[in-house]
Each structure stands twice: as structure tokens, then as C-alpha cells.
C-alpha positions, -999 to +999 in steps of 0.1 A: -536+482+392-510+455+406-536+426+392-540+441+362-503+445+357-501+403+366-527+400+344-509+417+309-472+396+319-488+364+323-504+366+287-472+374+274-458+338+272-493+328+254-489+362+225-447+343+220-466+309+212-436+284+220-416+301+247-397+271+254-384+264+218-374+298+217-348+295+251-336+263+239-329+279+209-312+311+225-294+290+247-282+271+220-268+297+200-251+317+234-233+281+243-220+283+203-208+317+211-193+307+245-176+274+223-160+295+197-146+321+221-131+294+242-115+276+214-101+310+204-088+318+235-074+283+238-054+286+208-041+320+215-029+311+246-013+277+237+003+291+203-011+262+184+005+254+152-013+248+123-013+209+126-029+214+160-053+241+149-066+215+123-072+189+143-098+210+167-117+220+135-150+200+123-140+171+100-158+172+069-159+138+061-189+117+063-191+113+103-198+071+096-167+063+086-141+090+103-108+099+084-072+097+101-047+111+089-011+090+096+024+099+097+039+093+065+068+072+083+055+053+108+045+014+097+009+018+089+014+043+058+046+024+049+026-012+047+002+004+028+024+021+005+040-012-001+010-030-010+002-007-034+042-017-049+038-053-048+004-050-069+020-020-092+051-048-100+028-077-104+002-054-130+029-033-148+064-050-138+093-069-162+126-085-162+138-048-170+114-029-149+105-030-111+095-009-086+102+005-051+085+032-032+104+063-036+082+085-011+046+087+007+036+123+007+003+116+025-014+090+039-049+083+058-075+061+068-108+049+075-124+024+100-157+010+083-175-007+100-178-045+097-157-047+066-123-036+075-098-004+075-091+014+042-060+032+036-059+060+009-016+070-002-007+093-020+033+083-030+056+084-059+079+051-069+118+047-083+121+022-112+154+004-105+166-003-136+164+035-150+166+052-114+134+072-127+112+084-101+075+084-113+052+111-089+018+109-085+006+077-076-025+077-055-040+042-039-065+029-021-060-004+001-086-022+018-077-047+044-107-066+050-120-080+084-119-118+078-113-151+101-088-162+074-058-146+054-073-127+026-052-101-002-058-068+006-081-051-023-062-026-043-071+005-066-041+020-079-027+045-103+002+062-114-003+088-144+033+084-154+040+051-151+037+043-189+063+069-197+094+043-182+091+023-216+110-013-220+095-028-243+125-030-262+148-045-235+122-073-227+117-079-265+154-084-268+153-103-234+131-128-241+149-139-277+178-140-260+168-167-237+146-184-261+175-191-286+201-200-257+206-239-261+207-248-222+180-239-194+190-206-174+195-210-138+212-195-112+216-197-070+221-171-043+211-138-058+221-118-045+260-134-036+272-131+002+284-098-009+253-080-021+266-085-058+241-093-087+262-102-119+244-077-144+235-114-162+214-125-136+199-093-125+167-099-153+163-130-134+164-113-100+137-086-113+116-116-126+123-135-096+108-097-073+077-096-096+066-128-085+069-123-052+052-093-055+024-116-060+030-140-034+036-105-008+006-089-017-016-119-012-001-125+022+000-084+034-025-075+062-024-044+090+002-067+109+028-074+081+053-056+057+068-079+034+105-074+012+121-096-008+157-105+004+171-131-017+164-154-046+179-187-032+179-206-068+161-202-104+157-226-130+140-221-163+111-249-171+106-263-203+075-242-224+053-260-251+041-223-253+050-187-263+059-178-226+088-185-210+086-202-173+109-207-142+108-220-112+118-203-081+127-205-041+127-169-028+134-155+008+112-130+018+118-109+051+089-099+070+104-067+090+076-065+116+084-102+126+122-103+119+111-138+101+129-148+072+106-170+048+110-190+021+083-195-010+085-218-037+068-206-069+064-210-109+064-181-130+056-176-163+064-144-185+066-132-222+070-092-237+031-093-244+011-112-216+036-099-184+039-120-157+018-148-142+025-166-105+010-203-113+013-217-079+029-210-050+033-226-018+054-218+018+081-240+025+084-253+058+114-237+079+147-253+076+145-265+043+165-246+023+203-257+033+211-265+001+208-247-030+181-269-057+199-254-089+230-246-096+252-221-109+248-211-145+253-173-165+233-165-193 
């Protein structure tokens, strides 16, 4: 009886067919159990917010290149946010309109591997002329990983931008300047006091649009770049429909305290926008004396 009662279990395992699949696969499920209890025991007795509760749940993005989400006012949303300004003034800016981030609402990143870090923003931006504040402006920067200084590539849009409309001012702008019988040029903008004669500011807008240029070529995940000061201005002659100047500007990198100054031509006309074409760094301790002088519009 006892060997025919051995007998029956010990075919048991060979009726199941796998026996061993079958544990693993009951042990996995029980340790799933045991997980999700755990974790609901460990938020009720830590009162996790919701912040906290999110970041023990499964992230849904695709596990190769992991999402992090940043804090909207610490430096890496804010350089990235800025980026995305420099490249909105360059594309879309004027003598009557430019730009400034107004607020970052959200902000993340991505480490991909072998290629670099990509920020995604979502912001809104101020036009300074018109104090209008445009919403909805989503971007994506990549900084690349590369041995030398390379611009940061940028996909950006804002679905109001359009709306702020100057055509008319830089129409009227540019005939103004075209039919004055000297050169425009101007020094120190703004003055000691923080004052732009309402003249010159079209000249100190012009002047930030082109170093948009020169900031967004030079960003990277270590920088974040402001214009400070337009040290002098002085319009070139033009065999052609655009108007050009030449500029010294001081830019102020905030994460280095260093202040920096860039020599560059622009170029600009109602239709065609604005073109940087060249720009180079001056060395330090150049700039002690202004290279144009004084002159209103």
C-alpha cells in the first residue's frame, strides 16, 4: 500500500509536464504581489505626496533613453529655455520686436547615448516692445557630445507668435534710416544709468537679435548667455536693399561671471529679417574706448 502510494505522487510531476516553469512562474507572480503590497504600505506610512508617488511608478518612456524631469528654476531648464530664445529672436526677431522668456512651465530631459542630452521646454515668452506675453511655446534642444564647440540643434514653436505683428513699425523703420543723410551710430547702450533713449532702442533690439546668433552658437550644458550692453553701433554703407551695421556687444555669461565682448556685422531689411555675416571674440581688454561715437537718429 505505502509503495503504491510512492508510486502515484511520483508520477505526478511527469502528468504537470514542466513543473519547474510552473514555480518560477508562481513565484513570480507571489513576489509581484509581495512588491505591490510593500510599495502600498510604504506610501501609506510615509504620506507621500503626489510628486513622490510618481516617481516610484513605472516610467513609460522608451527605457533606452530615460526621461528626467527638471525643476523649472534651477540652471538646466533655464539654459535651455534660453536657447530656445536666442534662436526664436534670430528666426522671428526685428528692430521692433524681441524676445525674453516669460516662464518655463515644464521642463525634461534625455541622456542618449553617444550623441548627447536633449532637453524638451515647454515656456511661454514677453515681447518687449508690446509687453505681450505669447504661451505655448514647446522646444526641443539638443546639445551634442562633441570635442569642439558646436550650436545646440533646435526645434521650436510658438502657435502665437505671429499674432505680435510689426510689420508696420519695421517698414516705417527702415525708410526712416534709409532717407537719413548721415550713417546712424551710437555708444554705450544702455548709458551708465540703465537708460535707452527711445531713438536708439531699434538699434539696441537689432544690436540683441544678433547676438542672439552669436549666444546660441556658443550655448552648451555649461553656459547661459545675456546680452548686457551694446558698447558702440555704426551703420555700413549697403550697395543693396538691406541695411547693415557693425557692432561691439558685451555679453555676460552668468555661470562664469565673465563679461565678453563680440564684434559682429549685421545685416537687416522688413522682408529678409536679420543676418549675422561674421562674428568674431575680441580678446579681453580691448574695449576701453568706445569705436563710434555718439549720434541720435
Amino acid at each position: 500500500m505505502c509503495w503504491t502510494l510512492w508510486i502515484v505522487l511520483g508520477l505526478f510531476p511527469l502528468v504537470d509536464g514542466h513543473p519547474k516553469l510552473k514555480t518560477h512562474q508562481n513565484s513570480l507572480e507571489a513576489a509581484d504581489t509581495a512588491l505591490n503590497h510593500q510599495n502600498g504600505s510604504l506610501n501609506s506610512v510615509l504620506h507621500l505626496d503626489d510628486g513622490e508617488k510618481a516617481a516610484l511608478e513605472p516610467n513609460l518612456v522608451d527605457p533606452a533613453f530615460p526621461m528626467k524631469e527638471l525643476n523649472t528654476s534651477y540652471y538646466p531648464a533655464a539654459r535651455a529655455a534660453k536657447v530656445a530664445q536666442h534662436y526664436l529672436n534670430y528666426h522671428h526677431g526685428s528692430p521692433s520686436k524681441w524676445f525674453m522668456v516669460h516662464a518655463i512651465k515644464q521642463a525634461s530631459s534625455e541622456d542618449i547615448s553617444e550623441v548627447g542630452t536633449k532637453y524638451h521646454i515647454q515656456f511661454s515668452v514677453q515681447e518687449q516692445a508690446t509687453k505681450e506675453i505669447v504661451e505655448n511655446c514647446s522646444a526641443e534642444i539638443l546639445f551634442r557630445q562633441t570635442e569642439v564647440q558646436s550650436a545646440p540643434e533646435v526645434n521650436c514653436t510658438c502657435n502665437d507668435l505671429l499674432k505680435i505683428k510689426t510689420s508696420d513699425a519695421d517698414h516705417a523703420l527702415y525708410h526712416h534710416i534709409k532717407h537719413q543723410p548721415d550713417p546712424m551710430t551710437g555708444t554705450d547702450i544702455p548709458d551708465s544709468q540703465g537708460n535707452i533713449p527711445k531713438e536708439m532702442k531699434p538699434l539696441w533690439y537689432l544690436g540683441g537679435i544678433g547676438a542672439s546668433f552669436i549666444m546660441w552658437q556658443q550655448s552648451n550644458e555649461s553656459t547661459l548667455y545675456n546680452m548686457a550692453h551694446v558698447h558702440s553701433v555704426k551703420q555700413l554703407n549697403s550697395e543693396n536693399d538691406l541695411l547693415a551695421f557693425d557692432y561691439v556687444v558685451l555679453l555676460h555669461e552668468v555661470v562664469s561671471q565673465e563679461m565678453i565682448h563680440w564684434h559682429m556685422q549685421v545685416a537687416w531689411n522688413p522682408t529678409q529679417g536679420v543676418t549675422v555675416t561674421q562674428c568674431h571674440l575680441l580678446p579681453k581688454g580691448t574695449m576701453k574706448q568706445p569705436l563710434a561715437e555718439k549720434h541720435k537718429i
